[in-house]
Structure formats: structure tokens, C-alpha cells
N, C-alpha and C positions, 0 to 999 in steps of 0.2 A: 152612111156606114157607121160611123159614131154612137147612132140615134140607135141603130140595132144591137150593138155592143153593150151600150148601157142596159137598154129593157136584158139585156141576157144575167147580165150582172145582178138586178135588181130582183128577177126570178128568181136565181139560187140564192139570194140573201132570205129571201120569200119563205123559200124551202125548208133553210138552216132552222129560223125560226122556229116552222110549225113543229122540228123535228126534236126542237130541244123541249117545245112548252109541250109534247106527248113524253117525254120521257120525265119530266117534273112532276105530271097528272099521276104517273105508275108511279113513280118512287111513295107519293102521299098514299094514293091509294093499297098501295104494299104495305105500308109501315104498321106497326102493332094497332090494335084499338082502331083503324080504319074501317068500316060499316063495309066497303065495295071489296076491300081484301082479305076477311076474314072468312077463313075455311068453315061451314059445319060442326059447331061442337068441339070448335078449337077454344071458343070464351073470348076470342081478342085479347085484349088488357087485363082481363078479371085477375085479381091478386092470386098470390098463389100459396095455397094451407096444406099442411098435414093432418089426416082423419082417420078416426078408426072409430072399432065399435065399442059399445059400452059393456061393461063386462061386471063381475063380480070381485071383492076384494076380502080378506079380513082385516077385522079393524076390535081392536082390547081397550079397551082402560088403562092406560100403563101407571105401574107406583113406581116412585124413586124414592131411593131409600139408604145411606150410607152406614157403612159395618166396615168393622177390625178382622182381619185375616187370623184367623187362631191353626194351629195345628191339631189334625182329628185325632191324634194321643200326642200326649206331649211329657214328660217324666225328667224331673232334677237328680241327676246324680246324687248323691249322700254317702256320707259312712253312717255306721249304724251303730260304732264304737269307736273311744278315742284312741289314735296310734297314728304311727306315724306311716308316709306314704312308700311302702318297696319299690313300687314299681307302675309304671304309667303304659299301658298297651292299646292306647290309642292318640290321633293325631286331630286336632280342628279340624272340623268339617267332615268328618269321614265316616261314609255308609258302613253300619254292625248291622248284624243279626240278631233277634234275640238268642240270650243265652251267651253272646260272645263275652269273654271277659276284658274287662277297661281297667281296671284297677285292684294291685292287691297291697295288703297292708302288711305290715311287720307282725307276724305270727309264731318266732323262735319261744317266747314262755309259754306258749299253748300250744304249743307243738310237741315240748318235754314233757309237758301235763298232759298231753293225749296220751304221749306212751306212756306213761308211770300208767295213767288209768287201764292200757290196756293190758298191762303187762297182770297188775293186780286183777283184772277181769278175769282173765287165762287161769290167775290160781285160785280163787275160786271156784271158775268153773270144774278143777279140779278136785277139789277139796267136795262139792257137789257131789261129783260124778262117786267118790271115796265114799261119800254116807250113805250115800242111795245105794252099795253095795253090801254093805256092813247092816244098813236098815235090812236088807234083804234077806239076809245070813242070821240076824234078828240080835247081832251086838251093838245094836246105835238105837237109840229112841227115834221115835216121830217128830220129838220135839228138837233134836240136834238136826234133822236132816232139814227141816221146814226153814230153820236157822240159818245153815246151808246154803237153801234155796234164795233166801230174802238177802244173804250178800251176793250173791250172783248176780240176781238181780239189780241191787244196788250198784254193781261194779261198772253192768250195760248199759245201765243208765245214763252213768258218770259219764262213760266214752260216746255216747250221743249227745251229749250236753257240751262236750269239748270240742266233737266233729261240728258240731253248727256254731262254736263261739270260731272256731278258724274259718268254714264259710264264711262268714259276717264280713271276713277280714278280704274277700275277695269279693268286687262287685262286677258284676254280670250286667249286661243290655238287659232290659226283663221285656221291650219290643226292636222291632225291626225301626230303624229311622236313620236318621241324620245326627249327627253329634253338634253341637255349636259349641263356642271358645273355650279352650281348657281354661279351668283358675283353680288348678293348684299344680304344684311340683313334688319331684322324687325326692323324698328327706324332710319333707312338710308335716307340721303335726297339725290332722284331723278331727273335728270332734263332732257325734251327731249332730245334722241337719247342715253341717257345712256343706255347702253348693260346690261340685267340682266340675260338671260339665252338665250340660242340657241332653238331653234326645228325643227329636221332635220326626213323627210321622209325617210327612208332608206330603205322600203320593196324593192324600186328598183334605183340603182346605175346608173348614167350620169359618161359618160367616155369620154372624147376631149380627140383626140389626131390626131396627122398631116400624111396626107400619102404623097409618095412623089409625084410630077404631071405628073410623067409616070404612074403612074397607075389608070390616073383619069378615064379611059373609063370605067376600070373595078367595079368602084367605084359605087354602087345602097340600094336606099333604102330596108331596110328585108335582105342584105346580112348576114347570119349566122357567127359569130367568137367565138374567145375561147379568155379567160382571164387570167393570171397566178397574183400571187405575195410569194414576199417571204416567206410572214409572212404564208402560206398556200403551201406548196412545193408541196402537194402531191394530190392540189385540181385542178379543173379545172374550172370556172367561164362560163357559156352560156349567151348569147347575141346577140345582131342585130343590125346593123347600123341604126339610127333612122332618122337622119339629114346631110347633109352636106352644108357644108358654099356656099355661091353663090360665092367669090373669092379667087384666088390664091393667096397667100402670095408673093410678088415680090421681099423679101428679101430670103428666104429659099427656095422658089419655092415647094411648099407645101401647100396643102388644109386640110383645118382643117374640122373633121366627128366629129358625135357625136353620142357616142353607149349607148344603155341600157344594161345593167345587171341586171338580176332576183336576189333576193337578200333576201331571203324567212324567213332565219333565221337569217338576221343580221349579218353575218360572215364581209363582206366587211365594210368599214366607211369613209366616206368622206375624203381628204386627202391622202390617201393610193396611192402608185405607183404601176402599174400594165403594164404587158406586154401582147401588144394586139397581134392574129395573126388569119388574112383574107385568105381564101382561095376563089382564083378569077380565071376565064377561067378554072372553071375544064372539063376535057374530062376523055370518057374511053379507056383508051389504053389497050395491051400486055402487061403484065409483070410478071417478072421473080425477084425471093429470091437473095439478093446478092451475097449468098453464093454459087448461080450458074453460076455466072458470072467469069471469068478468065480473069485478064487484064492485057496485054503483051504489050510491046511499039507498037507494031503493029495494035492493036486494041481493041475489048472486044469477048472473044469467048464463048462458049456455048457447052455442049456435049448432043447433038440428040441420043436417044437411036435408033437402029431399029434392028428390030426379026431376027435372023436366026436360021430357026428350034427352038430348044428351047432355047436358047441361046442368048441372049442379047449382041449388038456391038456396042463402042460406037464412035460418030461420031463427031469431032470437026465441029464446024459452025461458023464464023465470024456472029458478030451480031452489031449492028447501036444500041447505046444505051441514050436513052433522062435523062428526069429525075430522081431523085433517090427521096426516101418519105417514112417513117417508114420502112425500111429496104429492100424494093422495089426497083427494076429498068425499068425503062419504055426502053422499045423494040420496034423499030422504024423500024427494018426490019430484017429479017435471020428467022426469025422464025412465025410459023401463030398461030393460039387460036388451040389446041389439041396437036401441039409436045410434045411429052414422051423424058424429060429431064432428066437429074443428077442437084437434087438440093442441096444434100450434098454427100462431096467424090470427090469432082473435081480433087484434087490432085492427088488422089492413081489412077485415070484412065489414060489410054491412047491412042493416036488417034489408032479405028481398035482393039482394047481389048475387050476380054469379057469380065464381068460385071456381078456382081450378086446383087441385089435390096431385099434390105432389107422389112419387113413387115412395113408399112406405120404407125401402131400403135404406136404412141407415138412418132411421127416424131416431132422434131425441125418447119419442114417449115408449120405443122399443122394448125398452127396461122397464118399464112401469107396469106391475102386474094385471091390474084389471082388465087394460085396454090392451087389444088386441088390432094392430093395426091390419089392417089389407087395403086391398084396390077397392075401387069404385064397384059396385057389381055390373 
């Protein structure tokens, strides 16, 4: 009885066994990269890349170039005669129109001297109007009336000569702009060319600055640039070359351009440093995400996907690489517009590897104009 209790016991121990070393065989044979577990054109292990297709880009010469912020009219207050200041009708900083008036000046002695001239004006022109009646009636010479005529004259003279010495006395915006710091005050004695306020156009900003004269070919009026400066990190300035100098600078070797800037809200201000940058002889090339690029002393290589069955193999390609531009690489030869690249994962592949290509959703090289990701075909 014993003897058969044991053989029973030693069967199901028998059992247990066979049952665990079959479920040990499946877990291996399940596992990634197993030869007996892998599905059809699943790749097993194969690393896993983002690919897309090869596309077109533009690609310039860019010049950099640094320039002073100028205002595109800009005009110094002045008097035009010495006197003292009346009256102040405007405030630091504050948008005029032309024509508006800013400042007038103490005008009471040429103001009693306009009337005295006009009053004398008046009689004359009476005294005039008497001869020319008398001349008529044939008791007054030609020579009294012509007399006459030439004080009349003289008198209207007088009184346009006095009406524009009291204009003088009142100064006008002569354009639309901006006002900068008052320096002077009401009761201050002025004398021409003394500086009382600035007024500076600024809806659009003048930019000099020098390129050097290797690039003068490329150099044309309506060329489009971009503008930076400090004081604005995060902004970018648009504009166009407006002018450029008729000569070379012979000490620098270097022509001086002259660009506009839009300038809509006043952000920019006369004075300011800004860094300019021209994009010249643009062409459309080939290109490729940096991040598809592998560079080896030997050269710059590339991995060419191509189909086998379902499967994905990838194929190093030496490639001829020109320039490089927001993250871009211009492609000069190895590759034509359509090759199915690896644009991220260059590492984890190998020349003749299979390859498994990631869903293009939310890909990195997304952004990157030339390449155009998609699926596998």
C-alpha cells in the first residue's frame, strides 16, 4: 500500500515539472527578439526610427550687418529770432501734427509796428485811390499819381514784412511725429539755432549700415531683411533695403545701404543698435533635418530606407552636403527629392538592419520644412 502511494506522489511531482519547463519555453519564445515568437513584419527587436521623405528647401547667403536706428524725418526745434519764450503749447513726448503750434514768442513791439504799418497802409491807399480820381478829372499829374501808387505800395510791403517777422515768433510742428524732452521754459530768452525740443517721425525707422563689397552683386533695391535688438529679444523687425550709396568706402571696403523698418507701434527709437540679417542668392535645394545627417571623418552619411517584403532595411549612403539654415542641411548629391530616410535614430541603426518606423504623429522633424513625414507606403 505504501509502495503505490509513493509511485502516485512521484507521478504528479513528474507532472508539475513537465508543466512548469513548457511554460518557461513560451515565456522565451514570446519575448521580444525571439525567432519562434515573432509575428510577420513585426521586425522583433529592430530599433525603432522616425522617416520621412526628402523634400525641397530654400537656402540664401545670409549677411550680418549692424546699424543705428535713425528717425525717417527728424526736425530740431529752433527760433529763428532772439526773444523771449510767451508761451509753451506742448508737453514731452507728445504726438503733433504738422502745422500744430508748440511755441510762441513775445511779439507786443511788432505787433504795435504791424498796426502803425497798417494803419499808414489804409492811408495811402487813400491818398491813391484821391489821385487816380483827380488824375482823371485831369487836375493831378501822372507823375503825383505814379507817386501815389509807389507809397502804396511801399506801405503793403511794410505790413508783410511785419506779418512774417510775428510768424517767426510762433513755431509750428512743420511734420506729423513725436516730440522728445522739452529744454526750454516760459520767460526764457531764445536766440536762433537754440534747440527747444526735437520731433522725430518714427511710424518708420532708417537703418545704415555697411555690407562688405563681396556682396555687392547681390545687394538690390526691395531686398526683404529681418532686424533684431536687445532691448526686444524675443522680437523680430521686417524691412527692405531702400537705398544704397553710389560708393565704396576705400578705407573699409564696404558700401553703405539704407533700410526702412515698419515701425507701427513705436517699439523701435532713433539711436538704438540693431542687428541686421539679408538673405541673398536664395535657391531651392534638397534637404535633409540635421539630425539625419551622420558625420564621420570620411564624409557625411545618410540611411536610405528600402522595402523588403514588409520589412524595412536600412541602407547607408554617403551624401555631398552644402549648407546648413534653421536646422537644415542642404544635399548636393547621394540622395534625389522622394528618398524614405531615417530622420531620427541614426544611431540605434545599422548598415543592412531592419528598422521599425515609428508613427509620424508628433514627430520632432514635423517642423522642419523640407521633410515631410508620413507612413511607410
Amino acid at each position: 500500500r505504501f509502495g503505490v502511494a509513493a509511485a502516485a506522489i512521484g507521478a504528479r511531482a513528474l507532472m508539475g515539472g513537465l508543466a512548469g519547463l513548457k511554460t518557461v519555453s513560451q515565456a522565451v519564445s514570446d519575448a521580444p527578439g525571439a525567432g519562434g515568437g515573432a509575428k510577420p513584419g513585426n521586425n522583433g527587436g529592430a530599433p525603432l526610427v522616425e522617416a520621412g521623405h526628402v523634400g525641397l528647401a530654400a537656402f540664401a547667403d545670409e549677411v550680418q550687418a549692424l546699424g543705428t536706428a535713425q528717425a525717417v524725418e527728424s526736425v530740431v526745434i529752433t527760433s529763428k529770432v532772439t526773444d523771449t519764450i510767451r508761451a509753451l503749447r506742448f508737453e514731452s513726448g507728445q504726438k503733433v501734427a504738422r502745422g500744430q503750434v508748440l511755441v510762441v514768442l513775445d511779439s507786443v513791439e511788432q505787433q504795435a509796428d504791424l498796426a502803425e504799418a497798417r494803419a499808414q497802409a489804409e492811408a495811402d491807399a487813400r491818398e491813391q485811390a484821391r489821385f487816380a480820381e483827380l488824375f482823371a478829372q485831369g487836375f493831378a499829374t501822372k507823375a503825383s499819381l505814379e507817386a501815389t501808387q509807389a507809397a502804396a505800395g511801399r506801405s503793403i510791403a511794410r505790413v508783410e514784412a511785419l506779418s512774417a517777422r510775428i510768424n517767426d515768433r510762433t513755431l509750428r510742428a512743420p511734420i506729423d511725429g513725436v516730440l522728445g524732452l522739452r529744454n526750454a521754459s516760459v520767460g526764457q530768452l531764445v536766440q536762433p539755432g537754440t534747440p527747444i525740443v526735437t520731433l522725430d517721425d518714427v511710424r518708420k525707422i532708417k537703418l545704415d549700415f555697411d555690407v562688405p563689397e563681396a556682396h555687392l552683386a547681390q545687394m538690390k533695391q526691395g531686398i526683404s531683411l529681418l532686424a533684431e535688438t536687445a532691448a526686444y529679444p524675443q522680437r523680430v523687425f521686417l524691412g527692405y533695403v531702400d537705398q544704397i550709396d553710389s560708393r565704396v568706402d576705400a578705407r573699409t571696403r564696404a558700401v553703405r545701404a539704407r533700410a526702412v523698418l515698419e515701425n507701427a507701434d513705436g517699439a523701435l527709437l532713433p539711436g538704438m543698435l540693431l542687428t541686421v540679417r539679408l538673405k541673398t542668392n536664395a535657391v531651392q535645394a534638397l534637404a535633409v533635418p540635421e539630425t539625419a545627417v551622420l558625420e564621420r571623418a570620411d564624409g557625411s552619411l545618410v540611411y536610405r530606407l528600402k522595402q523588403k517584403g514588409e520589412n524595412w532595411l536600412a541602407e547607408l549612403v554617403p551624401v555631398e552636403t552644402g549648407r546648413r539654415e534653421a536646422g537644415r542641411v542642404e544635399v548636393l548629391s547621394g540622395l534625389v527629392a522622394g528618398d524614405f530616410i531615417i530622420l531620427e535614430g541614426v544611431n540605434r541603426a545599422k548598415p543592412g538592419q531592419t528598422v521599425r518606423i515609428a508613427s509620424p504623429d508628433g514627430a520632432k522633424q514635423a517642423s522642419i520644412s523640407p521633410v515631410s513625414t508620413t507612413k511607410a507606403p
